[in-house]
Phi, psi and omega in degrees: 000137192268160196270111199260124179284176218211093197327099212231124165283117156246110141247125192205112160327315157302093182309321168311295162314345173265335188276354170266338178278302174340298183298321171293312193276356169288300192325293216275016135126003190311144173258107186305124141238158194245123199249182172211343177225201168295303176268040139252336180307325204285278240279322144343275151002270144329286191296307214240005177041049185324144141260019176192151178213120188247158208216126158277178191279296190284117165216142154320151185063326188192132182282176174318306185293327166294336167296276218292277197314341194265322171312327197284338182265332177264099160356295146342321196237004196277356196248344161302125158293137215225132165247126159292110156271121178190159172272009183283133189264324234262159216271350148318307167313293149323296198284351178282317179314282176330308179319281198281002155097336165311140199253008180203152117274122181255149180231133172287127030248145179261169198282109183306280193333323189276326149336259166356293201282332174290320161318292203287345188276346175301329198249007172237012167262304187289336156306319191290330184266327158312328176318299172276352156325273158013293206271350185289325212270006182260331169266347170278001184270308183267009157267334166295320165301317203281311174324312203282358183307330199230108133341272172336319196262353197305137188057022155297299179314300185295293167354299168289324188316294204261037086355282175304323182255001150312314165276353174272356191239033349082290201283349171074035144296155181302189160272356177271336184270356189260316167287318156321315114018285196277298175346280193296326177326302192271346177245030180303329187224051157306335215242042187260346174312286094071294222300121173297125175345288170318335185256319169326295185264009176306119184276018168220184170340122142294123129000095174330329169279328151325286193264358148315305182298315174329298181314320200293016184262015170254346161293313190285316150268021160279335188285295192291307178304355153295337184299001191222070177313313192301335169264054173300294142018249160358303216302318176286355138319305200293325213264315163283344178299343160255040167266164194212145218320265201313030156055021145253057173262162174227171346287333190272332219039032167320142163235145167088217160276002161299340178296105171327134175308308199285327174329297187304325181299294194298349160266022167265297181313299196305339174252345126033242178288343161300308179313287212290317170266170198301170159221161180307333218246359173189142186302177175287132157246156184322174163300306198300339190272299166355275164332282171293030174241258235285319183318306188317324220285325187303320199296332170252349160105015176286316164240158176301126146335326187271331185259354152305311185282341182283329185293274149030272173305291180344290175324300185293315210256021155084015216264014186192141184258162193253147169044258169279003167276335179305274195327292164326309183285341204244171191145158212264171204226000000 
């Protein structure tokens, strides 16, 4: 496939060095915007969403290294690729780059071919990750169609999103596991897509054979989020939340800590938010009743106790919003 130009921010205090990087990256059809300080690359940036960024080092208001480590912090701006240019040698320096998350370095004065080639190869890594973006955001598009397929469930997903990850942050879990979190909440029952319509929306009791297919919707979305190493994470979440201590849970029939934790949270929140909001087969019940139904689920040995009660106190003590302010917060980042 031939190599599609690309939209690139040069930041460089010196109008000249930027009007000489203009000029070499034009040969290859790139389209150029031009900063002069930190902050105009940050505001650049913001506005116009590049696909590459080159940052001198030495710049005003905010250095190369202050650009790159803030591009690098926001979820919105992190997967952009970012170059240092400079003249600086000594190998400190270099490791402050790294350090802020830079993904390429040039060193002045440069070399045009060594640009070019670096550009282009930069810029054909961020199409493969727009790519999987693309496809990550098509599968969180379809756990959300499947909720609205059900009225009764509208906001349910972002709900559990922002629950799970309320208790996971109760618990001082890391952040790589708080994005698992947010994640698994909106894609827990992706795999309701399967589910026939008629078993789905029945406003009364399932059938054993009924609800045999049901159970099959945490396979079926342990399936589609394999296609997606950025959703690994997730997967044991999707595949597991209805597993229960005492192993008459599905799918696998885990006991105990075979059930992943982040799993466990999220099948703690998801009954939760069943008791409490409607269903076809029962109205929404109070909090307090809420609230005692996940006690029972510990009393019976169905959840951990410790992570019922930590959720719980959220709940009791206002430390997390219920119902439609949970849906306004939550959704996967």
């Amino acid at each position: 496939m031939a190599d599609v130009p690309g939209r690139i921010v040069v930041a460089d205090d010196d109008p000249a060095n930027v009007e000489v990087l203009e000029r070499w990256l034009g040969r290859d059809g790139h389209v150029v915007y031009r900063a002069f300080n930190g902050e105009e690359a940050m505001a650049i940036v913001a506005q116009q969403q590049p696909d590459l960024v080159l940052l001198d080092v030495m710049m005003p208001k905010l250095t190369g290294f202050e650009v790159c480590l803030a591009l690098k912090r926001d979820p919105a701006t992190r997967l952009i690729p970012v170059v240092l240019v400079t003249a600086l040698q000594n190998a400190g320096d270099k490791i402050q780059g790294i350090e802020a998350g830079a993904d390429d370095f040039l060193t002045k004065p440069i070399n045009p071919p060594e640009l070019q080639a670096r550009v282009r190869s930069l810029l054909r890594l961020k199409r493969h990750t727009d790519d999987l973006d693309s496809a990550e955001a098509v599968i969180f598009s379809l756990a959300l169609t499947i909720e609205a397929r059900d009225a009764f469930t509208e906001g349910h997903c972002q709900r559990l999103s922002t629950y799970a990850t309320a208790l996971g942050e109760a618990l001082r879990l890391p952040g790589d596991d708080l994005q698992a979190l947010r994640n698994g909440g909106v894609l827990h029952d992706i795999g309701k897509v399967g589910v026939p319509d008629a078993i789905l929306l029945k406003r009364g009791a399932l059938t054993p054979d009924e609800f045999e297919i049901m159970k099959q919707h945490t396979v079926i979305g342990d399936r589609l989020c394999g296609t997606l190493r950025s959703l690994k994470r997730a997967r044991p979440i999707v595949r597991h939340h209805h597993e229960r201590l005492d192993g008459s849970g599905y799918p696998d029939g885990l006991h105990g800590e075979e059930i992943p934790l982040l799993a466990q949270i999220i099948g703690v929140v998801d009954v939760f938010d069943a008791v409490a909001e409607a269903r076809p087969y029962k109205p929404a019940a109070p909090l307090d009743h809420a609230c005692r139904e996940l006690e029972l689920e510990a009393t019976r040995g169905w959840k951990r106790a410790d992570l019922v009660g930590e959720f719980l106190a959220l709940v009791r003590e206002g430390r997390v919003a219920i119902g439609q302010d949970a849906a306004a917060n939550g959704g996967a980042q």
